[in-house]
C-alpha positions as CSV (number, residue, x, y, z in Angstrom):
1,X,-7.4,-29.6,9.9
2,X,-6.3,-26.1,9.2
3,X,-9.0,-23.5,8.0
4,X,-10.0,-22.3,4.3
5,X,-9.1,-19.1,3.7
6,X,-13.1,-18.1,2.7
7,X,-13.2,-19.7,6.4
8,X,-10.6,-17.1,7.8
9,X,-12.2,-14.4,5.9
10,X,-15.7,-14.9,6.5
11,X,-14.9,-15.5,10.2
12,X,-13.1,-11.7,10.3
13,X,-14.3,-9.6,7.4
14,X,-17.0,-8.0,10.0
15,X,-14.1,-7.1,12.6
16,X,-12.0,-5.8,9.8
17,X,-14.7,-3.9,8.4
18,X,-15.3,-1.9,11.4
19,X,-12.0,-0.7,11.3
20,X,-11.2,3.2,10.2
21,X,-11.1,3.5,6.7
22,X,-11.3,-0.3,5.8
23,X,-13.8,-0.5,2.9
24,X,-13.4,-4.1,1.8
25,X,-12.3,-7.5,3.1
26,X,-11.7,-10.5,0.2
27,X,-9.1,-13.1,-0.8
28,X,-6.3,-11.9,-3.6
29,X,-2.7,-13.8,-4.5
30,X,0.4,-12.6,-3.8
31,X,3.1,-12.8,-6.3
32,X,3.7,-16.1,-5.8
33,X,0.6,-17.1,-6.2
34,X,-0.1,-18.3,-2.7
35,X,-3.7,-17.7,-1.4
36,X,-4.1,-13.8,0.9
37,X,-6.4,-11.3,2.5
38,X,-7.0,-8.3,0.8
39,X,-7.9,-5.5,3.2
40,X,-8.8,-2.5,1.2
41,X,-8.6,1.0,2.5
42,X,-10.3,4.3,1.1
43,X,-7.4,5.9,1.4
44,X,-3.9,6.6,3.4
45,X,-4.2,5.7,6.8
46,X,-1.1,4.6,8.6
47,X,-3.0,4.2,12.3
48,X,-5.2,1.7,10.5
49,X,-2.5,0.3,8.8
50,X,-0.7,-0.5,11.9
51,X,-3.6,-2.3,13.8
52,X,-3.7,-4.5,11.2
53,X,-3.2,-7.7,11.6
54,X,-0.1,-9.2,9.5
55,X,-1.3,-12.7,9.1
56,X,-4.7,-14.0,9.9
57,X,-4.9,-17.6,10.9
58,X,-1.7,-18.8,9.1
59,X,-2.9,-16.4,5.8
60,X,-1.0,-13.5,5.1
61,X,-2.7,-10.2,5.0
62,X,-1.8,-7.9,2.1
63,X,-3.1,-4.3,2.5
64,X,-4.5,-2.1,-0.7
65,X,-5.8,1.6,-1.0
66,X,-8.6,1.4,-3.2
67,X,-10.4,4.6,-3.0
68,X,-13.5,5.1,-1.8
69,X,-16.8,2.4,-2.4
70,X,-19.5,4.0,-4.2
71,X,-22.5,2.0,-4.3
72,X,-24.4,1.9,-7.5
């Protein structure tokens, strides 16, 4: 049986996380509605960008800059 995508996510948010400039890993739709991991980014970063992986497990990774996280 295939893996969840809060499988897939949990399994590589840490990984992801440790990347340059990746500030948050979580599961978003596309415009079709199917299922996708977010990767956020705090800002432009193309090398980042490119070590990326494109789908993760089957899921498609989409790719957003989000800005900075701030905690509160």
């Amino acid at each position: 049986m295939s893996p969840t995508i809060q499988e897939v996510n949990a399994r590589h948010a840490e990984r992801l996380l440790g990347m340059p400039g990746v500030v948050s890993v979580g599961i978003g739709k596309n415009p079709d509605g199917q299922l996708v991991i977010v990767v956020g980014l705090d800002g432009q970063r193309q090398d980042t960008v490119n070590q990326l992986p494109k789908i993760l497990e089957g899921y498609s990774v989409r790719v957003e800059v989000v800005g900075p996280v701030k905690a509160r």
